[in-house]
C-alpha positions in Angstrom: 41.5 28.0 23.6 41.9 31.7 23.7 45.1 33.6 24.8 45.8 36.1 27.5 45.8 39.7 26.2 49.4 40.6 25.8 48.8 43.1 28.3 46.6 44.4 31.0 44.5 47.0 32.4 47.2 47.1 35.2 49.9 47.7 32.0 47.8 50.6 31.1 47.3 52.3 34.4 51.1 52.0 34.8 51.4 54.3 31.5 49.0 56.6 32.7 45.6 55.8 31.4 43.0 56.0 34.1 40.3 54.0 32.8 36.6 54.7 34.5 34.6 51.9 35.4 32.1 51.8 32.8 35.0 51.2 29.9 36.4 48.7 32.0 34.6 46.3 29.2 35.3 47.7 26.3 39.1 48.2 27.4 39.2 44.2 27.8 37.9 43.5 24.4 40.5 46.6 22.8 43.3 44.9 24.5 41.9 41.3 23.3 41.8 43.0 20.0 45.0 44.7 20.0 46.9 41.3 21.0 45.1 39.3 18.4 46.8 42.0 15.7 50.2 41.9 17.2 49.9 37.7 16.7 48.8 37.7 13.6 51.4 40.8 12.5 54.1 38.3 14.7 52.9 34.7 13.2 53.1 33.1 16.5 51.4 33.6 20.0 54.3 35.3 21.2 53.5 34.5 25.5 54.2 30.8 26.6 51.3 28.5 25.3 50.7 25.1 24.6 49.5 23.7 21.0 49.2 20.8 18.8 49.9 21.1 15.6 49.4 19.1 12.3 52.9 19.9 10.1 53.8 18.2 6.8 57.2 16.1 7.4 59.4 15.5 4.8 62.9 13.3 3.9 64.9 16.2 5.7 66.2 14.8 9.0 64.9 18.5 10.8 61.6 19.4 10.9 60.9 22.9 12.3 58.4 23.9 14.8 56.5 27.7 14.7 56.1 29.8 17.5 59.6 29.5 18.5 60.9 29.5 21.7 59.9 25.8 22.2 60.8 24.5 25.5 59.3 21.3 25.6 57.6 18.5 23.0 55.0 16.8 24.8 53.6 13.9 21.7 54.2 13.2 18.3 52.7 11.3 15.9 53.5 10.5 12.3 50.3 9.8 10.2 48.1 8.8 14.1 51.5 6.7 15.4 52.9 7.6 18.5 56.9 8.2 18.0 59.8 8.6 20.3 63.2 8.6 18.2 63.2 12.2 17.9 65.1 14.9 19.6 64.1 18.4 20.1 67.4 20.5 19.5 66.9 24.1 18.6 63.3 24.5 18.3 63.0 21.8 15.5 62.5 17.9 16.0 65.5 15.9 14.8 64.7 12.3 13.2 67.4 10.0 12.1 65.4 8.4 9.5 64.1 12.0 8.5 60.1 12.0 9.0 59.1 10.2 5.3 59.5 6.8 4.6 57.1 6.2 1.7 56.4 8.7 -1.0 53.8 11.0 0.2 54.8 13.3 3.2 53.5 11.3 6.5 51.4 14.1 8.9 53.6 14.9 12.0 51.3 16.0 14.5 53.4 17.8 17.7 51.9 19.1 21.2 54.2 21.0 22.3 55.0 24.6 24.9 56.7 27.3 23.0 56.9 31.0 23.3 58.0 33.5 25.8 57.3 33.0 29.3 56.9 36.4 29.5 55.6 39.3 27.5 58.5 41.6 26.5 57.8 45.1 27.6 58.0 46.9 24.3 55.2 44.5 23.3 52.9 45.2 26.3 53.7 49.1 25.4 52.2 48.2 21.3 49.2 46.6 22.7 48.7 49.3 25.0 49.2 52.0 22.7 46.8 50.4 20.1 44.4 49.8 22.7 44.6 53.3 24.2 44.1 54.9 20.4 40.5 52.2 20.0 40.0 53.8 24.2 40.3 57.6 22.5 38.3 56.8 20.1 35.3 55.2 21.8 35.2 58.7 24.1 35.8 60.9 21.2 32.7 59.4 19.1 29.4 61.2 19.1 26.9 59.8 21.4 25.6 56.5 20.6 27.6 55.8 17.4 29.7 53.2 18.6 31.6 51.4 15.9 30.0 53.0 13.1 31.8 56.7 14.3 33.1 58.2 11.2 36.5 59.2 11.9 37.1 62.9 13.4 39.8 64.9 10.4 39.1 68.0 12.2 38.2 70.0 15.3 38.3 73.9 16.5 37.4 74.5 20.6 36.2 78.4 20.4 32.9 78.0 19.2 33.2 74.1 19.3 32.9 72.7 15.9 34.2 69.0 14.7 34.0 67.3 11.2 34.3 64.3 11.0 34.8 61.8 7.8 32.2 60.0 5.6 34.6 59.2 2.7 37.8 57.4 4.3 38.9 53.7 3.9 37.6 51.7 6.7 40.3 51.0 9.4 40.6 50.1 12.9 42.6 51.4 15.5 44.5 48.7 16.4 45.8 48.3 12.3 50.0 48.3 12.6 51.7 49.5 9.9 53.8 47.7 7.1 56.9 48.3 8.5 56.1 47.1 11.9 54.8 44.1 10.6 57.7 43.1 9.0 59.6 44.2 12.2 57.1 41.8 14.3 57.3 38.8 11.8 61.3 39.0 11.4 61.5 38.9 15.3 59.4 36.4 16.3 60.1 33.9 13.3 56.3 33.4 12.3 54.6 30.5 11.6 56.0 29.0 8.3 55.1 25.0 7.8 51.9 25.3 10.0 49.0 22.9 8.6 46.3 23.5 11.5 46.3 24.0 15.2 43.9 21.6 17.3 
């Protein structure tokens, strides 16, 4: 299932970016785009969503779930079994018997509602900004180069001129930097422990 964008045309509007109607399009697919980074910079979904997930349990009587805040457990299931003798404190399932009984770590699969109910602003502002840098750059290319636009490194107005880039590392406009990143992952916890998502 795919998420909501983090944010919206609306958000952009409000910040000042008049979008015409023939980017209308394209702006939806920058702002999918730009989301999908933020995510995967975050390690979680970040808005409220609802998952199932397969996680490995273990003796320990606590077993974590990603994409905190969780605000409700829906199933679980230890190796296909239906179980109820857990408790969800904290954003992790507590087990009195812990969630292994044999040797081999039993698959604890959870369907569950976590994340923020809403989008915090200075997160809509990101995914605007990165999607406002991929809208400047879609009306700065030259005509009909799309995606394949070498980036412009330098322009003069009086007697236009631009020159644009052949050599340069490929990059997108919506790439976040290293420091944000780790900013992004430290706040919103990540997604340590996660096997797959169904």
């Amino acid at each position: 299932m795919a998420l909501t964008p983090l944010a919206t045309q609306a958000d952009m509007e409000a910040r000042g970016v008049t979008v015409a109607l023939s980017e209308e399009l394209a702006l939806a697919t920058f702002l999918d785009t730009a989301s999908a980074t933020v995510r995967e910079a975050a390690g979680c979904p970040i808005s409220e969503t609802t998952d199932t997930v397969v996680l490995e349990g273990g003796r320990d009587l606590r077993l974590p779930l990603p994409g905190p805040p969780v605000s409700t457990v829906s199933a679980v299931l230890v190796d296909g079994v239906a179980v109820s003798d857990w408790t969800l404190r904290s954003g992790a399932l507590l087990r009195d018997a812990g969630w292994q009984s044999g040797c081999t770590p039993p698959e604890v699969t959870v369907t569950y509602t976590h994340g923020l109910p809403t989008v915090p602003a200075d997160i809509v502002d990101l995914v605007c900004r990165l999607a406002a840098k991929s809208l400047v750059g879609l009306r700065t290319s030259p005509e009909d180069a799309g995606l394949a636009a070498p980036p412009l490194v330098s322009e003069r107005i009086g007697d236009y001129s631009a020159v644009y880039s052949y050599n340069t590392p490929l990059h997108t406009e919506a790439e976040l930097p290293d420091y944000l990143r780790g900013r992004l992952r430290a706040r919103f916890g990540g997604g340590a422990g996660v096997v797959r998502l169904r």
